[in-house]
GULOLO-717157 format. One record per atom (N, C-alpha, C): y, x, z; residue in three letters. Coordinates in steps of 0.2 Angstrom, whole numbers, plus 5000, padded with zeros to 4 digits. Layout:
! GULOLO-717157
YXZALA ...
! end
This chain:
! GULOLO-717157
499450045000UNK 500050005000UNK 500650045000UNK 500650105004UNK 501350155004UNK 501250174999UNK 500750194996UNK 501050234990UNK 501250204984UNK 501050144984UNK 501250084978UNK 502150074981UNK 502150064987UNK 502950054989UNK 503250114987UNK 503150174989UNK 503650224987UNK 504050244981UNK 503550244977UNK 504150244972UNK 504550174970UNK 504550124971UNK 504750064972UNK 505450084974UNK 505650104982UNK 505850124988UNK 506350174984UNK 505950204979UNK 506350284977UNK 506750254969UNK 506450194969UNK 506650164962UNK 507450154963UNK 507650114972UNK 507850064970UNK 508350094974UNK 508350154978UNK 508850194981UNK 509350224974UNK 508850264969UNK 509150294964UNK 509550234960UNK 509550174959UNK 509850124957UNK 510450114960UNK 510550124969UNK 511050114971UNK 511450164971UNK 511150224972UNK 511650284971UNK 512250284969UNK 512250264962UNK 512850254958UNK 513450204961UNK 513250154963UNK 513650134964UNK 513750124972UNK 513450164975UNK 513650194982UNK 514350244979UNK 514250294977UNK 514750364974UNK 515350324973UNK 515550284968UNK 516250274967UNK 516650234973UNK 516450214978UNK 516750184985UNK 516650264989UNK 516550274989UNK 516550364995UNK 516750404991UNK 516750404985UNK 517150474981UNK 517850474983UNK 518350394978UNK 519050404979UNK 519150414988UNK 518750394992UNK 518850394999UNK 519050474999UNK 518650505000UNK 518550585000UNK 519050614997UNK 519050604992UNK 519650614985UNK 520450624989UNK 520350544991UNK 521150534994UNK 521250554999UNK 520950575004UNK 520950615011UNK 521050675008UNK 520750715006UNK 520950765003UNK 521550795002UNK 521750734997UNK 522550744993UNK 523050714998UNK 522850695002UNK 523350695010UNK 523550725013UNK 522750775016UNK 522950845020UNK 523150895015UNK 523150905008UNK 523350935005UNK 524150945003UNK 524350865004UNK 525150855005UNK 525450865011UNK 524850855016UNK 525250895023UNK 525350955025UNK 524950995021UNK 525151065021UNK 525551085016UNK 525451045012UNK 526151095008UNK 526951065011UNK 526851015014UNK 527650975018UNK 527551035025UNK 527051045025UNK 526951105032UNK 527351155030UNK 527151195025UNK 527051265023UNK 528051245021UNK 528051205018UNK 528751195014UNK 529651185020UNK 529351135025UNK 529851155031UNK 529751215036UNK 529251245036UNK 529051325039UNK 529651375037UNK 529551375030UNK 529951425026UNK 530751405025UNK 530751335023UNK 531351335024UNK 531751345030UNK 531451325037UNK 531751345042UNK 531851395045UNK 531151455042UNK 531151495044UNK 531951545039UNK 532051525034UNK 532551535031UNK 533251515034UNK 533351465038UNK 534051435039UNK 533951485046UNK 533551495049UNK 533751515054UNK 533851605055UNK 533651635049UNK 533751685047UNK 534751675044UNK 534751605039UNK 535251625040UNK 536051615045UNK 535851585051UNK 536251575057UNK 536351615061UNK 535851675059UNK 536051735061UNK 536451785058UNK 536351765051UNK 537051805046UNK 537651795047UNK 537451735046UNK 538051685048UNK 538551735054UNK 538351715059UNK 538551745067UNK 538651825067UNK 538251865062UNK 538251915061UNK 538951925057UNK 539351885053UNK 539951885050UNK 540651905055UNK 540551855059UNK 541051865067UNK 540951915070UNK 540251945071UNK 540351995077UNK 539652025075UNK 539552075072UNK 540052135070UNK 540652145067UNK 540252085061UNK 540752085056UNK 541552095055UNK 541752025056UNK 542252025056UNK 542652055061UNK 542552065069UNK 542752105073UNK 542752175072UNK 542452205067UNK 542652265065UNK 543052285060UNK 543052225056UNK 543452225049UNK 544252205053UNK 544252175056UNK 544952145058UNK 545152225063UNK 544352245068UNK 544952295073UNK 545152345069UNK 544752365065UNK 545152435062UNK 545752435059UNK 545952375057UNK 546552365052UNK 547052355058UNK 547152365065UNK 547752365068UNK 547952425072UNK 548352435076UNK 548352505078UNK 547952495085UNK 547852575085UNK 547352585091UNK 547352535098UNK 548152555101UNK 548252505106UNK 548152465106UNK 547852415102UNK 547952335100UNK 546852295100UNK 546652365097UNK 546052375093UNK 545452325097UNK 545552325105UNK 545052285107UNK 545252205112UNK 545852205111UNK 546052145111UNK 545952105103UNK 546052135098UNK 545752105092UNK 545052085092UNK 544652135091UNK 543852125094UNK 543552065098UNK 544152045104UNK 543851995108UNK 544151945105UNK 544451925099UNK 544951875098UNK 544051855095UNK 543651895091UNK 543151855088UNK 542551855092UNK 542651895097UNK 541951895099UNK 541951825107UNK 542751825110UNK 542651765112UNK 542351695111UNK 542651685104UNK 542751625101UNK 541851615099UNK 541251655099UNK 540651645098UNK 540551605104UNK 540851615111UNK 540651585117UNK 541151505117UNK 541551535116UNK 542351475118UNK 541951415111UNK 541851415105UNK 541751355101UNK 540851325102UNK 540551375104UNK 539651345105UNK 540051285111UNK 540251325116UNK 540051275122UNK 540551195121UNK 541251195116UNK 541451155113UNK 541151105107UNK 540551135103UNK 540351125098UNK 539651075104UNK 539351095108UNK 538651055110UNK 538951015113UNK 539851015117UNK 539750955123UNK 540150885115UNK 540750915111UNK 540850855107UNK 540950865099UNK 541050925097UNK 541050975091UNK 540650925086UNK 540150945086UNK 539650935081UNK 539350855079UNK 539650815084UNK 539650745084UNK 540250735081UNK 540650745083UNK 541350735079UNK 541450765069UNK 541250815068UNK 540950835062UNK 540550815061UNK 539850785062UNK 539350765058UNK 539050705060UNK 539050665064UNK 538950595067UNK 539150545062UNK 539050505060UNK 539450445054UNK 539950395059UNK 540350405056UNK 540850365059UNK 541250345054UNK 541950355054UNK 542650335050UNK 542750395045UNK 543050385039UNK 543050455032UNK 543350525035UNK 543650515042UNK 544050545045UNK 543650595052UNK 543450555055UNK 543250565062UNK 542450555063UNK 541750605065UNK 541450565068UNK 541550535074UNK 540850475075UNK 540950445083UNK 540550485086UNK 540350465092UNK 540150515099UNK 539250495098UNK 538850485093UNK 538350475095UNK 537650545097UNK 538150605093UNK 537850645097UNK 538050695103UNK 538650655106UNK 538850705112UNK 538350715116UNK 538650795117UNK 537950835123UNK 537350835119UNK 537450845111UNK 536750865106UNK 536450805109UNK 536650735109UNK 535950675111UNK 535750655103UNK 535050655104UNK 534550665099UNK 534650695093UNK 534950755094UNK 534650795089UNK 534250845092UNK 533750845090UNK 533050885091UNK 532650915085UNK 532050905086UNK 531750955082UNK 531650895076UNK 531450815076UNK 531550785070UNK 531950805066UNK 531950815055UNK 532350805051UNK 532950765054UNK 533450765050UNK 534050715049UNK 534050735043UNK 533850675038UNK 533750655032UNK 534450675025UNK 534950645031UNK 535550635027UNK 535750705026UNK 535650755029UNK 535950845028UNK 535350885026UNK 534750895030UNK 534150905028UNK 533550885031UNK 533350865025UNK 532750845024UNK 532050875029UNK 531950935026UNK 531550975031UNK 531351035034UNK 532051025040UNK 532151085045UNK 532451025050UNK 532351055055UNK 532451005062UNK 533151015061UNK 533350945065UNK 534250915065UNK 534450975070UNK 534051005073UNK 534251065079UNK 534551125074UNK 534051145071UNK 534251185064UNK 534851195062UNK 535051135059UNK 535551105053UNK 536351115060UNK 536151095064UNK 536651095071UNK 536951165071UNK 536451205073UNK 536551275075UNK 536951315068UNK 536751295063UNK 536751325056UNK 537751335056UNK 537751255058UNK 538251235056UNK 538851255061UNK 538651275067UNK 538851315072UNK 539351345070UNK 538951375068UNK 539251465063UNK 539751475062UNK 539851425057UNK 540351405055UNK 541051395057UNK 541051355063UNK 541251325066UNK 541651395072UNK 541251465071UNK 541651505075UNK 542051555071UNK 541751555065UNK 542351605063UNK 542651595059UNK 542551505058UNK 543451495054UNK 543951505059UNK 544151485065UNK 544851505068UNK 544851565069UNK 544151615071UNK 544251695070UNK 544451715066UNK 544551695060UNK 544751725054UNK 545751715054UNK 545851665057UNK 546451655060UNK 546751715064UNK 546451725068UNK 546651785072UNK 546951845067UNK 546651865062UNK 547051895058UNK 548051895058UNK 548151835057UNK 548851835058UNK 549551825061UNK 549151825069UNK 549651855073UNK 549251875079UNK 548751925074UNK 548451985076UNK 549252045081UNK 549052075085UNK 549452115090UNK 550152095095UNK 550152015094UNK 550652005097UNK 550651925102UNK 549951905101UNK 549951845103UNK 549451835110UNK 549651805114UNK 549551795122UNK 548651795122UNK 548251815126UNK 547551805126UNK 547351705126UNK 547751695132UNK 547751615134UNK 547851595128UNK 548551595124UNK 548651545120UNK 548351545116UNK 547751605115UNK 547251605108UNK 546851575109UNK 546651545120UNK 546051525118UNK 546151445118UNK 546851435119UNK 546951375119UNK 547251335112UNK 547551385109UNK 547751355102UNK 546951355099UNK 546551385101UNK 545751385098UNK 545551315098UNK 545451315102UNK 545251245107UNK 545351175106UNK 546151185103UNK 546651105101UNK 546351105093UNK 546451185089UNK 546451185083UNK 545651165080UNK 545251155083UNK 544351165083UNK 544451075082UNK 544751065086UNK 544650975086UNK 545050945085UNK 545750955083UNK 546250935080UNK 546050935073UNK 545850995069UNK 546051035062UNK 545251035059UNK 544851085064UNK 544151095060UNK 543751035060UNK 543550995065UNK 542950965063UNK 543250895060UNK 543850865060UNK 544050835057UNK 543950845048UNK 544150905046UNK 543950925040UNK 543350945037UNK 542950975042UNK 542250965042UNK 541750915040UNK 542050845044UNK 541750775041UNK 541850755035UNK 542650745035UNK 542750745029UNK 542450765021UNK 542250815024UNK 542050855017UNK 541050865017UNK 541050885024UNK 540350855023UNK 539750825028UNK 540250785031UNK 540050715035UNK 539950675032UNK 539250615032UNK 539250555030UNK 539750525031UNK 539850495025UNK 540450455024UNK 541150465025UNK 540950525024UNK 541950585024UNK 542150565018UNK 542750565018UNK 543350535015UNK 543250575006UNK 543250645009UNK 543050695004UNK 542250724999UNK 541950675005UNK 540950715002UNK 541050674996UNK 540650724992UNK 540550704984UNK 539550684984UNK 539350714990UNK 538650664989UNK 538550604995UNK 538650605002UNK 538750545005UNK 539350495004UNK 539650455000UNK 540150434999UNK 540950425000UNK 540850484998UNK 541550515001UNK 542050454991UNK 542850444996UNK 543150414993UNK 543450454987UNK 543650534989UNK 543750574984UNK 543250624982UNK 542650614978UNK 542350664979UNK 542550744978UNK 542450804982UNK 542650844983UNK 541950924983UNK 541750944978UNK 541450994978UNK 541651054982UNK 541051064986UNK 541251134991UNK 540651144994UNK 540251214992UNK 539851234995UNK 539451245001UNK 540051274999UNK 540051305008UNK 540651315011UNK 541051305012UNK 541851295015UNK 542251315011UNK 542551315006UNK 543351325002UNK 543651305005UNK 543651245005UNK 544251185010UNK 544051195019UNK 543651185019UNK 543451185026UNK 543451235031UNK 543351275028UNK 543451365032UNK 544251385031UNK 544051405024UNK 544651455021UNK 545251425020UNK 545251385019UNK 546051355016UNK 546251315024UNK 545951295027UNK 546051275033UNK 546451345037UNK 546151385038UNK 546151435041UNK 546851505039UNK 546851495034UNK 547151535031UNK 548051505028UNK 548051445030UNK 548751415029UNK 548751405036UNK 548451395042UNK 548651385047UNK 548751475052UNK 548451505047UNK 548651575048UNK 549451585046UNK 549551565041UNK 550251585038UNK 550751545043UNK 550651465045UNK 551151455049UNK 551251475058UNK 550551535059UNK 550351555065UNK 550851615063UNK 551051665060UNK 551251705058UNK 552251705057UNK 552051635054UNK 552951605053UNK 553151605061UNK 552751545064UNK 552951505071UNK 553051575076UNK 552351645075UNK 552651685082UNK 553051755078UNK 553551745074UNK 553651805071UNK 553551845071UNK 554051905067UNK 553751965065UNK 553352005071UNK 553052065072UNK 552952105077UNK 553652155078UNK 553552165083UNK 554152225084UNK 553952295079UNK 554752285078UNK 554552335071UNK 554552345066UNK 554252295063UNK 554152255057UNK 554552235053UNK 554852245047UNK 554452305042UNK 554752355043UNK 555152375048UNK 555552435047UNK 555052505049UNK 554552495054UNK 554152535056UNK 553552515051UNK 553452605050UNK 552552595044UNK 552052575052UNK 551652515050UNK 550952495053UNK 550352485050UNK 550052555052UNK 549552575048UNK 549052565051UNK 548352535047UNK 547752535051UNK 547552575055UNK 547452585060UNK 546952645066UNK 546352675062UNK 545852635060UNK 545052665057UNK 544952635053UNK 545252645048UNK 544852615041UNK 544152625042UNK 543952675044UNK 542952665046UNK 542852605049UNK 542952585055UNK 542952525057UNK 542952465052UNK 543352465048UNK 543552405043UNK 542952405036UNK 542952465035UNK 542552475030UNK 541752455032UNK 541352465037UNK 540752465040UNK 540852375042UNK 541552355044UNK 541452275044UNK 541452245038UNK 541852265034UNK 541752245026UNK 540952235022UNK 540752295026UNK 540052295022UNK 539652225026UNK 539652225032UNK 539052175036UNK 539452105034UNK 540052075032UNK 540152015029UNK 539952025024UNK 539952055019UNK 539652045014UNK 538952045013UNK 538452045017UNK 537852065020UNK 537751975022UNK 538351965026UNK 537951895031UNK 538351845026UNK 538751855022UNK 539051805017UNK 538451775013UNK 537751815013UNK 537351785009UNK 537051735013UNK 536951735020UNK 536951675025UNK 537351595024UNK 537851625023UNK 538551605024UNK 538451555017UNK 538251585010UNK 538251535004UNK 537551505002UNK 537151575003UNK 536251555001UNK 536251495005UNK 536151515012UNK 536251465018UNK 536251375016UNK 536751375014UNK 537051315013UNK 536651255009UNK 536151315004UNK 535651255000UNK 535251225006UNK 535251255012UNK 534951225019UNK 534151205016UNK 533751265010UNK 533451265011UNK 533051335006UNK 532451355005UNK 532251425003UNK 532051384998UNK 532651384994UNK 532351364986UNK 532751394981UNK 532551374973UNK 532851384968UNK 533951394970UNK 534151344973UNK 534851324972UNK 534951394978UNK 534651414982UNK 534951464988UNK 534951534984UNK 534351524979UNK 534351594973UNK 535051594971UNK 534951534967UNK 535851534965UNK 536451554967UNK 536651534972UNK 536951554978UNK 536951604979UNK 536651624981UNK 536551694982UNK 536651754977UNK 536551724973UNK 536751774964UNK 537551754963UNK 537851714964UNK 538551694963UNK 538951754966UNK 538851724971UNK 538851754980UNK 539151824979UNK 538551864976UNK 538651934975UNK 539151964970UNK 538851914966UNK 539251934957UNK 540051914959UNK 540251864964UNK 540951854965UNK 541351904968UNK 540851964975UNK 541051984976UNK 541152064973UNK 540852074969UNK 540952124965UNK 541352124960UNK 541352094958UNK 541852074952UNK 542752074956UNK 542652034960UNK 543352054966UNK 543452124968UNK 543052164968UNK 543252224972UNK 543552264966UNK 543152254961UNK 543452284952UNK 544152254952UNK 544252194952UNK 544852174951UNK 545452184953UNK 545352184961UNK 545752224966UNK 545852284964UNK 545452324963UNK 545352394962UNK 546052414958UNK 545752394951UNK 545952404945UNK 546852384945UNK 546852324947UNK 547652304950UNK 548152354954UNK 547652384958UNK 547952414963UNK 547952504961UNK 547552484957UNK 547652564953UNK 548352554946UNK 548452514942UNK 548752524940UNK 549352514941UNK 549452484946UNK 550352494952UNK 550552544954UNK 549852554957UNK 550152634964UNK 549752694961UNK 549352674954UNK 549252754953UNK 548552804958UNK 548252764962UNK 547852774965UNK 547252704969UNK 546652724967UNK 546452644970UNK 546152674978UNK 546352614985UNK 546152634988UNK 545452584993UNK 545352644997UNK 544852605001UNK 544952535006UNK 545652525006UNK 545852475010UNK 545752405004UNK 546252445000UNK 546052374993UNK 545352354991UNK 544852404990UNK 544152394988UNK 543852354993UNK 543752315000UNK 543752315006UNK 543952255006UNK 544552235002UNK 545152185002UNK 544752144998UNK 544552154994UNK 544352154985UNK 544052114985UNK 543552154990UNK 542752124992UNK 542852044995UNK 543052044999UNK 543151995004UNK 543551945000UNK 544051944997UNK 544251904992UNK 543851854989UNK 543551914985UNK 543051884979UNK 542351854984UNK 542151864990UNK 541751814995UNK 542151734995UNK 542651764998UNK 543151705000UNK 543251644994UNK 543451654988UNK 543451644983UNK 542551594979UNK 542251614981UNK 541751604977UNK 541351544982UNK 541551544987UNK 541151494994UNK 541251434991UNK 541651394989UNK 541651344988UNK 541251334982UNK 541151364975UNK 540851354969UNK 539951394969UNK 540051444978UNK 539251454976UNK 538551434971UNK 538651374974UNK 537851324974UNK 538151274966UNK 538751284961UNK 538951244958UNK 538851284950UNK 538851364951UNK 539151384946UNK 538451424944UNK 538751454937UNK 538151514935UNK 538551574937UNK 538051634935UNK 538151714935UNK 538751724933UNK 538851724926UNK 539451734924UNK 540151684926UNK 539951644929UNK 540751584929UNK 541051654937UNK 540551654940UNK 540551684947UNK 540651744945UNK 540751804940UNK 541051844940UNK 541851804938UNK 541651764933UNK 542551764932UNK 543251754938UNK 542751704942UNK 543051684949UNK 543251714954UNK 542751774956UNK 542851844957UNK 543351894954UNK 543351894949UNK 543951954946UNK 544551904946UNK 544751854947UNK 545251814945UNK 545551794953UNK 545251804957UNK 545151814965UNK 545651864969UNK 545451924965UNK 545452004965UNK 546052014963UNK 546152014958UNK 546851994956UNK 547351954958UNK 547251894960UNK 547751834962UNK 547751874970UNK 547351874975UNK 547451884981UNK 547851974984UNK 547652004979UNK 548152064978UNK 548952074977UNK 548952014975UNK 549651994971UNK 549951964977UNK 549751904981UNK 549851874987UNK 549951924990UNK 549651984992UNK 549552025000UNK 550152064999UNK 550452074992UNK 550752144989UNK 551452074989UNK 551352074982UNK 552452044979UNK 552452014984UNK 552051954983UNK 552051874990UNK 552351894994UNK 552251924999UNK 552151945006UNK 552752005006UNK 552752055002UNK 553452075004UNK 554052024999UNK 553951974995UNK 554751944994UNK 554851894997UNK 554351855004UNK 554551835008UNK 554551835013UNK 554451895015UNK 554651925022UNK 554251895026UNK 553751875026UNK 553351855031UNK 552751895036UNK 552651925042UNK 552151945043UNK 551551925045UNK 551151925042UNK 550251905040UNK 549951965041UNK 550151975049UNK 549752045049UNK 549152095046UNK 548552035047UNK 548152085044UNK 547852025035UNK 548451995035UNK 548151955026UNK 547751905027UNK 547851865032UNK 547351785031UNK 547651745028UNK 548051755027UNK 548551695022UNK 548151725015UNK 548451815011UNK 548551795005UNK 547651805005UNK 547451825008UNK 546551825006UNK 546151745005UNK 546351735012UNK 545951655016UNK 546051615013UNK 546951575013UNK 547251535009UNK 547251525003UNK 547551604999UNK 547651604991UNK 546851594990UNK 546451644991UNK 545751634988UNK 545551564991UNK 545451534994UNK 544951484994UNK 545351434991UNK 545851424990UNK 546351384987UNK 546051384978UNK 546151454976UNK 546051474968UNK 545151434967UNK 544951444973UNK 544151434971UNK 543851384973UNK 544251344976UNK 543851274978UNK 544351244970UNK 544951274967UNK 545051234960UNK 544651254954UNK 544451314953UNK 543951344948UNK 543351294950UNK 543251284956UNK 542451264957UNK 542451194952UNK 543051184951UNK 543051104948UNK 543151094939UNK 543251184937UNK 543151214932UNK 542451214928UNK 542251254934UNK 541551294932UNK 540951264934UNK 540751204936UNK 540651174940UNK 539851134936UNK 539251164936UNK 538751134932UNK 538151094935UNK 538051024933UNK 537251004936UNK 536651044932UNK 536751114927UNK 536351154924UNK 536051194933UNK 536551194938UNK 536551234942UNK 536251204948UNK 536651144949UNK 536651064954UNK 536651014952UNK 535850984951UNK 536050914946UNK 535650854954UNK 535950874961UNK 536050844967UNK 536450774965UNK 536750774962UNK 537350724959UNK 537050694956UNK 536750594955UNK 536350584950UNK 536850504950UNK 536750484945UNK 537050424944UNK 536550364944UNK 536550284946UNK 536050234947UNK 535550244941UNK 535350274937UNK 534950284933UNK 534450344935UNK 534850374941UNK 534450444939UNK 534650504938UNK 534950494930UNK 535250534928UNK 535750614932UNK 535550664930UNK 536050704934UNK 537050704932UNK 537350694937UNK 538050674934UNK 538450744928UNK 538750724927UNK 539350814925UNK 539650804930UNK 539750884932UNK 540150904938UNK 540850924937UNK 540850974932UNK 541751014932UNK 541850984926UNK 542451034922UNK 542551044917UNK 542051084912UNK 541751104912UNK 541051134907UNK 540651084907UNK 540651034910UNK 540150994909UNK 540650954905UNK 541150954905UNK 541650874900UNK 541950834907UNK 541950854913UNK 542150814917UNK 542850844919UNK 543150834917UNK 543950874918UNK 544250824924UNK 543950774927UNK 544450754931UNK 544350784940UNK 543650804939UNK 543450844944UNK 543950884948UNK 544150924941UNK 544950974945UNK 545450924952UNK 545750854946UNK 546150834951UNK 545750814959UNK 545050804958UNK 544750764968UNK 544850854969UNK 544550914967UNK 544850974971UNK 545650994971UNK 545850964969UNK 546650964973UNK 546650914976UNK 546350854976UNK 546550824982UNK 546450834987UNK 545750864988UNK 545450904994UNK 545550964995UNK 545951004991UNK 546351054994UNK 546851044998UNK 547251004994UNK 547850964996UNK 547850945003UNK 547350905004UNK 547150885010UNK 547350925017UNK 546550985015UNK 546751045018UNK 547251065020UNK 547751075018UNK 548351125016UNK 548951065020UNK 548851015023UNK 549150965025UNK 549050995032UNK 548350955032UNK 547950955040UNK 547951015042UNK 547851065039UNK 548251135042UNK 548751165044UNK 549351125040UNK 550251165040UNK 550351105048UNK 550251045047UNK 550450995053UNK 550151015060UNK 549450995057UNK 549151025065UNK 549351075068UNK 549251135066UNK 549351185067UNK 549951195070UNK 550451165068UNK 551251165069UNK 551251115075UNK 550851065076UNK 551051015082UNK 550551065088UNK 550151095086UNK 549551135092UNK 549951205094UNK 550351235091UNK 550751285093UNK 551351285097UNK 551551215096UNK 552351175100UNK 551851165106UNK 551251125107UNK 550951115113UNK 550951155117UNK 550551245115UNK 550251295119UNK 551051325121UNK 551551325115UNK 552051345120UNK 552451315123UNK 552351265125UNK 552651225128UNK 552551235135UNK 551651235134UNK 551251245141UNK 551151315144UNK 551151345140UNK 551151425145UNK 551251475139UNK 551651445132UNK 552051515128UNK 551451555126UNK 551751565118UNK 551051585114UNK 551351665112UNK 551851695114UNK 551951755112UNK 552051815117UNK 551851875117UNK 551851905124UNK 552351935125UNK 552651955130UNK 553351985132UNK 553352045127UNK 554052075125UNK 554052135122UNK 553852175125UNK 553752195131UNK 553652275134UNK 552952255135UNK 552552205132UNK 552052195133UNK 551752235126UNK 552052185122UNK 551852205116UNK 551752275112UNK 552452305116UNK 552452365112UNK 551952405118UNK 551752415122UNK 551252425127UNK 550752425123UNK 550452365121UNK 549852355117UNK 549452305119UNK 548952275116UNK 548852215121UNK 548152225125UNK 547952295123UNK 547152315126UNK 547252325134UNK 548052335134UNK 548252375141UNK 548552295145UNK 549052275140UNK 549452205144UNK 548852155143UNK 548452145141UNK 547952085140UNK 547452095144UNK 547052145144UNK 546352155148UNK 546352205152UNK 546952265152UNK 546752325158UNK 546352355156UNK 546252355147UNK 545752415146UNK 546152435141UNK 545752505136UNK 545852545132UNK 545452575129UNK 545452565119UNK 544652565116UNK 544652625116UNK 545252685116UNK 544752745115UNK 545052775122UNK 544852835124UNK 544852855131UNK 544652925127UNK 545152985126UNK 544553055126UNK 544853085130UNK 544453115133UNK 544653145140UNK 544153225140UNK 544453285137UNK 544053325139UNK 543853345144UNK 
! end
């Protein structure tokens, strides 16, 4: 009897087989192609994080070394590490500012102007994405990244009224100006629902990589009226005031150029093709700036020097931040040498036919260049590059003018314009306040003392056989 069943048994098993397999295949199939999509979403926020956090450390690396070196060497000796602390305060003065209401005010959705308080005290940003700025690196990331930011746009202020301004009123016109001036314009531009964003609904939209308007044009016009408001220094211009260590400046020159790729790759906020970009621009801006400067300044004075080369550099960085992530190779060398040139002309004729002193040039650097480059960005401007920009179809938008969109130019002058408002005003009503309250310029025998001695009771160089 079993042997007559078994193959029966074996008959009818084999008949079901087949149609067992396609109910368990696509199962297997599709589990498969799930854990297979989780690792690559794994593997894909890893590296992009592991990138942004690398570059928030650039970033921060731009203020201190960076910039603390580039700004001390370019004052004289006695002055050399009160300048230094003007940047390396501000790393501590705008974090603890920045976590209790900063960065809710900049990046929370609220009005085109202001965020609301939904993350005062960093409440719920954590390690989940935020969708709206990046996708996949925790909101903590994205927070931190943008930090950075946040400490050496008013450093970069320090610049122009470098050697004569009160420690206190630095850190309090910081303080007004951060919340008055930066994060206000910050949302603006790339805050949900800012007035200015050109991909969350901004009213004007305004192309900016990574800060033209926001950093540099900010900082750099409210450097000038910081310059006008505490006049000249003692001496000035009648007395030559020459840098103490062009080494110092030189050695900071190089590490902003270094953390500048932070600073723009960065801003793709994540390790992909657009941060390549960025980063190719980045370079080619600022090299091309250094040539331009060079060659300007060589054929005026007959000699090119290492201060200009230095100058050049930082320009053609300055310059190119806002069109990063927007341009190709070649547009970013043009906007670099055109950089180099323009902010040359600013630091030199500008500056001496109006008498103004901008101590160490954050006006004609900051201002002029990110001024020339957030309007080229609206030139050069390609979806070849960034086609983030899509219309209800899909389709990728035209960006600048190379693409056929010429009207591009007028929203970056409005948004510069903007800028250049919210800078000269605030700046001017945050200055009347400091001096009102305890006076933003130090005494003359202070000044001419120096302020390493009158401000801190110290002294950067000491040689004592």
């Amino acid at each position: 009897m079993f042997g007559r069943r078994f193959p029966m048994t074996t008959l009818i098993l084999l008949m079901l087989l087949p149609a067992m397999l396609p109910a368990q295949a696509p199962t297997a199939t599709a589990d498969k192609i799930a854990a297979l999509e989780a690792a690559v979403k794994s593997a894909q926020s890893a590296g992009d994080n592991a990138w942004m956090l690398v570059s928030c450390a650039l970033v921060l690396m731009m203020t201190g070394p960076g910039l603390a070196l580039f700004y001390g060497g370019l004052v004289r000796k006695k002055n050399v590490l009160g300048t230094m602390m003007h940047s390396f305060i501000l790393m501590a003065l705008v974090t603890v500012i920045w976590a209790v209401v900063g960065y809710s005010l900049a990046f929370a959705e609220g009005n085109p102007f202001f965020g609301d308080f939904r993350y005062l005290f960093l409440n719920g940003v954590g390690s989940a994405p935020n969708g709206d700025y990046a996708g996949t690196i925790p909101h903590q990331t994205y927070m931190i990244y943008q930090l950075m930011f946040a400490i050496i746009t008013p450093a970069l202020i320090s610049g122009a009224f470098a050697e004569r301004i009160k420690f206190s009123a630095m850190l309090l016109f910081t303080t007004l100006w951060a919340l008055l001036v930066y994060f206000p314009m910050a949302h603006m531009v790339w805050g949900k629902g800012g007035y200015l964003n050109a991909f969350l609904g901004g009213t004007f939209p305004t192309l900016d990589f990574a800060g033209g308007t926001v950093v540099h044009i900010t900082s750099g016009v409210s450097a000038l009226v910081c310059a006008l408001y505490l006049g000249k220094r003692v001496g000035y211009p009648g007395e030559t005031i020459k840098p103490h260590s062009l080494v110092l400046s030189f050695i900071g020159a190089c590490l902003l150029w270094v953390g500048w790729f932070g600073f723009n790759a960065g801003s793709a906020v994540a390790a992909s093709g657009l941060a390549t970009s960025a980063f190719v621009a980045t370079h080619f801006g600022a090299a091309a700036a250094t040539l331009g400067w060079m060659l300007a300044e060589w054929m005026k004075s007959g000699k090119p020097s290492v201060l200009g080369g230095i100058s050049g550099c930082v320009a053609g960085l300055v310059a190119i931040t806002p069109a990063s992530g927007f341009v190709s190779p070649m547009s970013a060398l043009i906007i670099g040498f055109a950089a180099g040139i323009v902010c040359y002309l600013m630091v030199t004729s500008v500056k001496a036919k109006f008498g103004y002193d901008d101590a160490l040039d954050a006006f004609g650097v900051h201002g002029a260049g990110g001024t020339l480059g957030a309007i080229l960005t609206g030139v050069f401007a390609t979806n070849a590059v960034n086609d983030a920009l899509k219309d209800a179809s899909g389709k990728a938008m035209p960006l600048g003018l190379v693409d056929g969109n010429g009207g591009q130019i007028a929203n970056q002058l409005v948004g510069a314009g903007i800028a250049w408002v919210l800078g000269i005003v605030g700046t001017l009503i945050i200055l009347k306040i400091c001096d009102v309250l305890i006076g933003v310029r130090v005494e003359r025998d202070h000044e001419v003392q120096g302020l390493d001695l009158s401000q801190h009771g110290e002294e950067g160089y000491i040689l004592e056989s």
